[in-house]
Structures are given as C-alpha cells and as structure tokens.
C-alpha positions, 0 to 999 in steps of 0.5 A: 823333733817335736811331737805334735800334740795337736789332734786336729793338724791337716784337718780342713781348716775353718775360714773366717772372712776377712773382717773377722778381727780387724784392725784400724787400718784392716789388718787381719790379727786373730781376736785371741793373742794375748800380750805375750803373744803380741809382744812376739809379733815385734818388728813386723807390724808392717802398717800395711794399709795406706791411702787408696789413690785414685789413678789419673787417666794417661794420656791416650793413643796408641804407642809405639812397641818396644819390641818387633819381631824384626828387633828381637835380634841379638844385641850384643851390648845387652848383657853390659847394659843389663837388658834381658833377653828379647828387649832391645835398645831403642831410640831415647824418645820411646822411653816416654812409653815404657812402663813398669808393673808392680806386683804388691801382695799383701795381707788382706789384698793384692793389687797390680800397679803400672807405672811410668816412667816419672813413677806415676800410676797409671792403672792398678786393680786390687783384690781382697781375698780370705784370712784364715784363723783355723785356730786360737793364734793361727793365722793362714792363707790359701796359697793357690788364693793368693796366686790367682788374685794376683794372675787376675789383678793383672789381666784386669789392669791391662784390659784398663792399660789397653783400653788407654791405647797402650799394649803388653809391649810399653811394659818393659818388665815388672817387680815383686813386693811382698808380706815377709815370713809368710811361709810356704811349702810345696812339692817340686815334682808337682808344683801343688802346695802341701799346707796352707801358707803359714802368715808371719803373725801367726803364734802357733810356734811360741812353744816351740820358740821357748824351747828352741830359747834354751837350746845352745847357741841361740844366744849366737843367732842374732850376730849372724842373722839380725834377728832374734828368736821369736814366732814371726820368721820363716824358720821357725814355721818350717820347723813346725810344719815338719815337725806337724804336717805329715805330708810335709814330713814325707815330701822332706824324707823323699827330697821333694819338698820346697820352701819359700816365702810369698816372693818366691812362691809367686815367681815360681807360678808365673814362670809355669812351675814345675813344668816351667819352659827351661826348668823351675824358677826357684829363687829369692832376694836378699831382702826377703831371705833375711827375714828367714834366719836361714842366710847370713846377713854378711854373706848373703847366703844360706848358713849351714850353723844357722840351718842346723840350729833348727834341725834342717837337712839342706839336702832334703829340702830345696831352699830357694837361690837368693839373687840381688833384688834387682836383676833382668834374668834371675826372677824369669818371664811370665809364662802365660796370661796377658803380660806373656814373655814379660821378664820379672826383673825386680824382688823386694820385701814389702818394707825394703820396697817402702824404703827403695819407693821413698828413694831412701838410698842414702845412710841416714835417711828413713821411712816410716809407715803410719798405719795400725802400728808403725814400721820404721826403716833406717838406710845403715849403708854397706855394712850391717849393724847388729842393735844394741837398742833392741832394733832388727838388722835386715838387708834394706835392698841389694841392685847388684851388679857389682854394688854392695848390699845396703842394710837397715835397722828396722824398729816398729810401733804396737799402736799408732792408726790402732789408737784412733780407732780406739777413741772412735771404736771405744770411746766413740769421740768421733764417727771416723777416723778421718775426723780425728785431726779436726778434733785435735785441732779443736784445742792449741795444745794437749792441755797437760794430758800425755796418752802412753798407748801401750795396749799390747805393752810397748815395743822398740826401743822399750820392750816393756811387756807389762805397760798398759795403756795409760792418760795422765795429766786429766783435770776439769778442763780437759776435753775429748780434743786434748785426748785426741792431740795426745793420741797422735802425739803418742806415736810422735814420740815412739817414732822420736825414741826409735829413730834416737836409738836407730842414729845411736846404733848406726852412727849415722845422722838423720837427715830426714823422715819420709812418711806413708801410711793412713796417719801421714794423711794428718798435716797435725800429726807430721807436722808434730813429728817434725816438731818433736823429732827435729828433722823434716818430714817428707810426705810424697803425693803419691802413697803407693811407696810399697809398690813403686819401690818393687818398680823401681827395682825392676825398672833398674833392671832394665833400663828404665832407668839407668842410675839412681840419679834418674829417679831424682824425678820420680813421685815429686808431684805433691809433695810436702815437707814439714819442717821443725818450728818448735823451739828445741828445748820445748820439743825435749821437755815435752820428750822427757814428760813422755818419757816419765809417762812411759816409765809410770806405765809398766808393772802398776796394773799388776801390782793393784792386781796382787 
C-alpha cells in the first residue's frame, strides 16, 4: 500500500468554473500539466466537442402508444425477439412513431437526445455543469452533479417531445454514451458517493504509475488488457482512492464499497439505487470495462492476475457485472421521473458510440473526431489485436445475443482544433475559429511551409516526448494563409500515420474515414484528408454520432431495429464524401516531407538548452 503524503486528502475541494483552463473546443485540462503529464493522457484525447445541431421540429400530432394496458400482457415470443418486459409487438406502421433517447454524458456538458427511427433528432436539452481542479493536476466532478444534469436533460427534452404531441409511450427504451475511466465510488448500503468522481485526465496517480512500472508483470498487462500502464484507466484511481481516501479505505475493509465508471453510476441511480424495486442494478458494457484494466480483452470478464496486480481483493469491493452493450433487460427501467418504466436497453463508451453512430461495422472501416485533439477508431473484427505500433486495443462494441464482441485499435492526436485556436488565441491571425478555412484558402498551397504541432510532444504512432512545436519552410513570401493551410495540414498528416499503422496492425484495408467533430466542419480540411490519406472521407449531416450510436445500441435491443442492415438508412440526410483527387505520388512526397519535419522536431530544443 501507499502511504498518502498528501495533508489535504478529503478535505472540500476548491472549485473552479468550468472556463478555468479551457481548450479549443471547451474541453476542461488543468492549466498546470506538464509535458510528461500530457504524454500520459495518451489515447484518450476524446475531441469531445463537436457541431451544436440545431434540431428540426417532428412532425405534430398526437401518435399513437406503443403500449396499453390491455397490451401489457405476456408475449411469449418476446423473449426470442429480445423485446423487454412490458413492450409488445405491434403493428409495423407504428413503428413510424417509436422513438430512441440518448443519454450522452460527457466532460463539461450532459445533454438528452431522442431520436426517430431514421436516426434523426428530434428534441435534445443540454446542460453544462462544474469541473473541479482541487489541485495541481487533479481534475474531479461531483457525482450527484452529474446525475442530476443528466435526470433534468430529460424532463426537459420530454416537455419539448410533448409539446410536439408525442408522449413517454413513442420512447421505446433509451441508451447510455459516456466519458470512459472516469472513476466512481460509492457505498452500496446507502447509495451516497464516498469521493468526488475522479475524471480520466486527472494525474494525481503518475507517481504511483512509475511505481506500479517496476513492479512484476506490468510488462504482461498490455497482452491481457490492451492497455498500457498510464495515469487514464480506472484501476489505477481506484488504487489511489484506497490507498488516500480513508472512508474509501473503511467502506473496502466493511465490503460495502462499489465501483464503477460513469455508465455504471448513472444506471444504478435511474434504476432507484440502493432501494431499487427488485434489488440494485450494478452493471457495465464491455466497451466501458475495457477501459479499466480489471477485464480481460479475450474473455470479457474480470481477470483475477489483472485484479491482483494493483492489489485489489474482489471480495471486498462490488465490481460491476459487464453485460453486451446491447441488451433489453441487463441495464433495468427508469425508476422514476418522466421517462418512468422505460427500459434502458443500451451502453456504450462515448468513442465506441462514435464508432457504432458512424455504422463503422465492418473490419477496416474508421472513425475520427476532429475536436481539441483527435480520437481515431478502427473496426479490427472478432478478434483483438495487441499493437505494435504503440496503438490501444479496446472492445469497439458487443450486440450480443449470440454475435461475437467486435474490437478496435484506437490512436489519438494532441493537437488538431488546439492548433487553430492557437493561430487565434496566440497569434491572433483571425477572430474565430471558423474564419480559419477562409484564410487558408487565401492561398492554393502551404508555400513550402510544414507546422509540426507538437505542443505537448507527439503521441500515436510517434511518442516522441520532446518534440516541440516547430514551422519549417518560412521565407519572404510566406503569409499568415500559408500557416493556417499547414496548421490543418498537420492533423492531416498525423491521422494519415495512425490510420497507416492501424491497417499494419490489423491487416486490414481501409475502406473509408468517417468524420466528426468541429474541424470536420472545414471541406478544406476533409477534403486534404482525403487527399493525403488516399480513401474517401465520409462526413454524415448530422454530427451527433456520440449520441446516436448509444441509440442505435438500445434501439437494437428492442426492436427498432432489427439488423444492421435496417440502419443502412439512418443519418443519410446531408451527407458528403470527399474523394481523393491528388496524384499519389504528390500525396506521398508531401507525407515524406512531413515526415523529415516531424523527425527534425524532437530533442533540438534541448540540446540549445544544455
């Protein structure tokens, strides 16, 4: 065990609003992380701000419920049709009003979305709440916060729906998306929280991480899990809320402490909690425990040699069952409030979700999300595939009944949105982000200039720790328009080296890149990508893939659809493909330029510096 050297531990933390810190796309990070710190962020840079949609009104009128009390009889083919208990067949044009919710809780804001069954919003309310930052690297939320945005997101979007003429009946059940790691710890007699939730940037524990790095068999870790050792998982919070947290520390000798990440937390609440009707739910998705380094990536379960590696006794600590991501009766009913007696039928971390929102079902087909940095995820197929190209391995989503898990490589990008901002913060060359594209188009080409935008080092697939941000390539002629092309041309080409190592590691071909996020906004900027990377870049209309993904799992669940196929449809309004019209051979000399630049970027700064 660890002995706390730290004086202050439960004392009340000191809050800061939420714009203390943040970054390009409002994603909170605590003013004070140093490089290394960053570095250990690796993989989870989830872009999580993307396009505010303004929703179009449905159509009004009063539909007609799915369910009556004379229908809430017992179907005996529900079961086999994965319908969950009080839904009922009905006739096939009623399905024209079934509905989906989405919850989608993330780091600054949470926000309820229904959907139709074309995978179109209809009505969504949003809410931002606090980040706290008790200290230097600490980044917390409150939890009961983070319920109570989330239980009054929902009564606001169905007073909208209502006012459309629809009712709770048309909401055939709801899904779950989330920030992953985010750890969570409460006592299972009473249901309270006993500590702040502890947010997956936070790097209170790289101390601990150096340690638990020479310990035996962390070099083993990774092959079972996926995961290197770093500050973002579960586990290693939940080591240090034992080893800090003295009612965290007595709940665990009692057996009365429960863990769990967002998902988890939020589930229990909205089924009643502790005094849930039938006992408390207490589970998880596959997606959401693969980012906890407790389950095994092959078996889908909790790994006692994993478990007993950072020193925790299963037995006195309640782990959350890990169910499929899609099930009509795993995830329970909202126990009160206006979406009452409604099953939760659908689980999904918030990057697994973009993956499923963007239909990515297939091997070879990839998501990224254009916002601070960038998140990129990789459909591998039936199998995990451990990186040798320093990408994560995580389970992309799992529909269960009968279907095989589908995994994901998954690589991210310090800075993409972050470099804009800085040519408008820093710099000042525009007023607005949005004005960026404009002034890169001021010129046909980058004049020669290449911007390696290693503010923080470079992570996947370089992990080079002492790159800095460098421009090469400025002569008299260059202008601000030269910079900017080459600003969004950086996050081209990163993209372009994690997608080259993703088909390396899985052996699969790339059939296309689907895009979201605020950057995707920019035709120059896909419309580069597709040039640089040499595959078609899918940008759908609608840019809420978080939320429809969690959606589409619970809709899965419950006959909103049947099949994948059914979703063929789905988010098609508006959308873009941006296909590849430079020659290849220009495309890969301008790769190989950036890749000299990224190479002339590390160490020089402190070799001057010595």
């Amino acid at each position: 065990m660890l002995a706390s050297t730290l004086s202050d531990v439960g004392r009340e933390p000191k809050r800061a609003r939420i714009d203390d810190g943040l970054v390009a796309d409002n994603t909170p990070v605590p003013n004070d992380i140093d490089t290394a710190a960053a570095l250990d962020l690796a993989g989870q840079l989830n872009g999580i701000a993307t396009q505010h949609i303004e929703f179009a009104a449905a159509k009004s009128g009063t539909a007609t419920p799915i369910v009556t009390e004379e229908a809430m009889v017992e179907d005996v083919d529900a079961e086999e049709k994965h319908l969950p208990d009080g839904i009922t067949e009905t006739d096939e044009e009623k399905k024209e009003h079934w509905f989906v919710g989405s919850i989608d809780q993330g780091t600054t804001s949470s926000r309820f979305i229904i959907f139709n069954g074309k995978g179109d919003p209809v009505v969504s309310h949003q809410i931002e709440f606090e980040n706290l930052y008790p200290d230097s690297g600490w980044h917390e939320h409150d939890p009961m916060e983070l319920l109570s945005s989330v239980e009054e997101c929902i009564e606001k979007a169905m007073q909208k729906f209502e006012e459309l003429g629809y009712s709770k009946s048309n909401i055939r059940s709801i899904g779950i998306t989330n920030q992953r790691e985010t750890t969570i710890v409460w006592d299972s007699t009473t249901g309270e929280p006993l500590y702040n939730a502890v947010v997956w940037p936070d790097t209170r524990t790289k101390n601990l991480v150096r340690e638990l790095k020479a310990k035996d068999g962390a070099a083993t870790l990774t092959e079972a899990c996926g995961l290197p050792l770093s500050t973002y998982p579960s586990s290693v919070k939940l080591r240090w809320l034992l080893d800090n947290v003295e009612e965290v520390q007595q709940a665990y000798e009692e057996g009365r402490l429960a863990f769990g990440t967002v998902d988890t937390w939020l589930i229990y609440k909205l089924n009643g909690g502790a005094n849930a009707e039938g006992g408390a739910v207490h589970v998880t998705d596959s997606t959401n425990a693969s980012r906890t380094m407790f389950m095994n990536l092959r078996t889908l379960q909790y790994d006692d040699k994993l478990l007993g590696f950072f020193d925790i006794d299963r037995t006195k600590v309640q782990l959350p069952k890990i169910v499929p991501s899609s099930d009509p009766k795993a995830f329970g009913k909202v126990a009160s409030g206006a979406l009452s007696g409604v099953p939760i039928a659908g689980c999904l971390g918030d990057q697994s979700s973009a993956l499923v929102g963007q239909c990515g079902f297939s091997p070879g087909q990839a998501k990224n999300t254009y916002g601070t940095g960038c998140f990129l995820l990789y459909n591998v197929g039936t199998e995990p595939v451990i990186s040798k190209y320093g990408l994560l391995a995580t389970v992309a989503y799992d529909f269960g009944r009968g279907q095989k898990p589908v995994y994901a490589l998954e690589g991210s990008i310090a800075v993409a949105g972050a470099g804009v901002k800085f040519l408008v913060n820093n710099l000042g060359f525009v007023s607005e982000s949005s004005k960026i594209t404009e002034l890169a188009e001021s010129v046909k080409d980058n004049g020669g200039v290449v911007f390696v935008t290693a503010f923080s080092g470079l992570f996947a697939p370089y992990w080079i720790d002492d790159a800095k941000g460098t421009l090469f390539g400025i002569t008299q002629h260059t202008t601000k328009g030269h910079i900017a092309r080459a600003t969004l041309e950086a996050t081209c080409y990163q993209t372009k080296a994690i997608l080259d190592a993703m088909e390396k590691d899985s052996g699969h071909k790339l059939e296309k890149l689907a895009v979201d996020g605020g950057m995707s906004n920019s035709d120059l900027c896909m419309q580069t990508q597709a040039d640089i990377s040499g595959i078609p870049v899918d940008r759908p209309g609608m840019r809420e893939t978080t939320a429809l993904g969690a959606a589409i799992a619970a809709g899965l669940a419950t006959g909103v659809w049947e099949v994948l196929e059914d979703l063929n449809e789905v988010n098609q309004d508006g959308r873009k493909v941006f296909r590849p019209q430079m020659e290849r051979q220009k495309a890969d000399r301008l790769f190989k330029k950036w890749e000299q630049a990224v190479e002339m970027s590390r160490g020089w700064v402190q070799d001057i510096s010595e």
